[in-house]
VMD Tcl script that draws the C-alpha trace (Angstrom):
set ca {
  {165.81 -97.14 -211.55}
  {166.36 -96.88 -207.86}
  {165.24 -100.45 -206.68}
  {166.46 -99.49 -202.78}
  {163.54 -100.02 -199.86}
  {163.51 -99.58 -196.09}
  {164.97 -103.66 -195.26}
  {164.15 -103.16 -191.62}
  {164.44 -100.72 -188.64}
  {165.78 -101.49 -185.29}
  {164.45 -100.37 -182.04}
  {166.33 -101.21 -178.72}
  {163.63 -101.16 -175.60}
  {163.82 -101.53 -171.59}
  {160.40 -102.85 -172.16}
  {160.48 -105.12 -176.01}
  {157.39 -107.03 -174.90}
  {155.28 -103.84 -174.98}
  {156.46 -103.32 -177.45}
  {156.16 -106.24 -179.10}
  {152.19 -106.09 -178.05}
  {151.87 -102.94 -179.50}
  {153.31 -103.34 -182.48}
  {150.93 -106.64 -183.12}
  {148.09 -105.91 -181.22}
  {147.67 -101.65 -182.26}
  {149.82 -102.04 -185.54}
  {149.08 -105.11 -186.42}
  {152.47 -106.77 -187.29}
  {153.12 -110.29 -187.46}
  {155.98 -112.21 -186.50}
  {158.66 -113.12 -188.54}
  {161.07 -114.27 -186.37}
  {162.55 -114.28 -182.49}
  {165.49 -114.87 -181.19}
  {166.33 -114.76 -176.89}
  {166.80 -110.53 -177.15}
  {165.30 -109.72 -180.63}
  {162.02 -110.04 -182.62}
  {161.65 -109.02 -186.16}
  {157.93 -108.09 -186.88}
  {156.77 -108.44 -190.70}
  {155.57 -105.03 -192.23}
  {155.35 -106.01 -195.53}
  {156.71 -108.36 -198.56}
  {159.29 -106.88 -200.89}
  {162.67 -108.78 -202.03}
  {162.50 -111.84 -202.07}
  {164.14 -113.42 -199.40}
  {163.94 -110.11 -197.19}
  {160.77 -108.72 -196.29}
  {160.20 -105.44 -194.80}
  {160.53 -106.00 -191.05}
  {160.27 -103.53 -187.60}
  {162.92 -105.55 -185.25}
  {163.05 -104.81 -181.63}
  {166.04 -105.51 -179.62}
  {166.45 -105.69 -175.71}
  {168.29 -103.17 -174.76}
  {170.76 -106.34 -173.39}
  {170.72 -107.28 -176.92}
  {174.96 -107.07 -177.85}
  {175.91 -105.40 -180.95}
  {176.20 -107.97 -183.71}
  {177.12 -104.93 -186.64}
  {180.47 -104.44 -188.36}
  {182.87 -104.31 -184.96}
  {185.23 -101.37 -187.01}
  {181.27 -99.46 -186.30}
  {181.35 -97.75 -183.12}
  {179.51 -100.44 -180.90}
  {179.17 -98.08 -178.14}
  {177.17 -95.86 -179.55}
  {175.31 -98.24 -181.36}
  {174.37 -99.62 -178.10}
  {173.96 -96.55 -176.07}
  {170.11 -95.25 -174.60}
  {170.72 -91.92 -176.85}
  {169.26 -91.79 -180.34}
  {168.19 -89.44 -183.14}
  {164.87 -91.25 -184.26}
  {162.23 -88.52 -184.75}
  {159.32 -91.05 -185.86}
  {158.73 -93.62 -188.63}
  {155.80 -94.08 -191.04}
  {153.85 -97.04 -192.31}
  {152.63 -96.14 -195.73}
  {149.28 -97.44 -197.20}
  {146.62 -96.90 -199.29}
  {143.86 -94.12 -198.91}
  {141.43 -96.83 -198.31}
  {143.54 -98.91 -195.84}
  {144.20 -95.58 -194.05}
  {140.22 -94.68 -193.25}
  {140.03 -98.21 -191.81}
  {143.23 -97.97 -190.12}
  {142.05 -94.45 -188.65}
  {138.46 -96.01 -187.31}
  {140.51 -99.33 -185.76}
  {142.50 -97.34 -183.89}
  {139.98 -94.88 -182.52}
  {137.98 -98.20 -181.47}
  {141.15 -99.73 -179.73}
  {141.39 -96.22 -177.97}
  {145.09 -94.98 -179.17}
  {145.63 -91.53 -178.61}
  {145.87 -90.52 -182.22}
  {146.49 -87.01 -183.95}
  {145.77 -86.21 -187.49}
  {147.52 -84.08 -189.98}
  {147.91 -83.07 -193.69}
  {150.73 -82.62 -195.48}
  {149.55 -80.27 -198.89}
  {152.63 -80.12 -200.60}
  {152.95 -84.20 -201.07}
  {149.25 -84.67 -200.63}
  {149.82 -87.27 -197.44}
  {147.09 -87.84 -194.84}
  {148.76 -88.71 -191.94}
  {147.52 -90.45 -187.79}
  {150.72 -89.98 -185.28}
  {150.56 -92.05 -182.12}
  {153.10 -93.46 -179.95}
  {154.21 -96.60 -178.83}
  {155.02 -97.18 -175.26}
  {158.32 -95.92 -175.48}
  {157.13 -92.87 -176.18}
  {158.25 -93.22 -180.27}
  {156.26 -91.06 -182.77}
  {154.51 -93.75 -185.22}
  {152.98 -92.58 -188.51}
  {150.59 -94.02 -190.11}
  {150.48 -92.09 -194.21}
  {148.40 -92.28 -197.19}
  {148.15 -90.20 -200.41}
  {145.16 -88.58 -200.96}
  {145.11 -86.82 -204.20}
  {142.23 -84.43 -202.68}
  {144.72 -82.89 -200.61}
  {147.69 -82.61 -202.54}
  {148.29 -78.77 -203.61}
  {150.29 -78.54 -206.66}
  {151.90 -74.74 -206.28}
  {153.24 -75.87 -202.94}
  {154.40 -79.33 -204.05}
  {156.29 -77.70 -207.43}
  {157.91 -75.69 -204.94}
  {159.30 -78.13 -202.25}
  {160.40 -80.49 -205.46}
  {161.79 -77.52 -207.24}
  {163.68 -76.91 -203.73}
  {165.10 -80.89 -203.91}
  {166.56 -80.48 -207.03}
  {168.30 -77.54 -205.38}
  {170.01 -79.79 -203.32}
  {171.54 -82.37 -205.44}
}
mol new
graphics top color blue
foreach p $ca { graphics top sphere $p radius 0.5 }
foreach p [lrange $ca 0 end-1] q [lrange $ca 1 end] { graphics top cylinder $p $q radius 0.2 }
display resetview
């Protein structure tokens, strides 16, 4: 039984109080904790002790990782985030979806037929591609998800 989940993820900002807005106010974290050049943002529970938690670090914020990691690029502008994705439930999502429109967020929608996701994309003022994803049973489409599973197992 795999019992591994997302802990946290770490985004360094010239701006973390947009951020930090956007995240509560659009999102709708909460806070979990701040420190002078860091605030961890509560997604969800999960372990105890260790919820799931969005951080976001000044970009002044010094490395405080393993120092045999390569703190240089761990501090550097350059990074290989494509987006992240806040996962929910199909009746979460529709209210998330009308919310959002009502705040005004740019949003675009999508479907994704081989896992049968739902899926809103916005971005936060960085310009980072946020994901908001649901299943939705209606649009899963079996052929095409036997075949991208089939193609995992390739993998391994």
């Amino acid at each position: 039984m795999n019992r591994k989940r997302l802990g946290e993820l770490v985004i360094r900002s010239e701006n973390p109080q947009a951020l930090v807005r956007f995240y509560r106010e659009v999102i709708g974290l909460k806070s979990f904790a701040a420190f002078e050049t860091a605030t961890f943002l509560k997604i969800a529970d999960d372990f105890k002790g260790h919820p799931q938690l969005l951080a976001i670090f000044d970009k002044a914020h010094k490395y405080s990782g393993p120092q045999a990691m390569q703190v240089d690029r761990a501090e550097s502008a350059a990074g290989t985030l494509h987006h992240f994705a806040f996962a929910m439930d199909l009746e979460e999502f529709k209210a998330e979806q009308d919310r959002l429109q009502k705040l005004g967020v740019e949003l675009e929608l999508g479907e994704h037929p081989p896992f049968g996701w739902r899926s809103i994309y916005m971005h936060d003022p960085d310009g980072n591609s946020v994901e908001m994803v649901c299943y939705d049973a209606s649009v899963l489409d079996p052929i095409l998800n036997q075949k991208v599973r089939s193609a995992s197992e390739d993998i391994e």
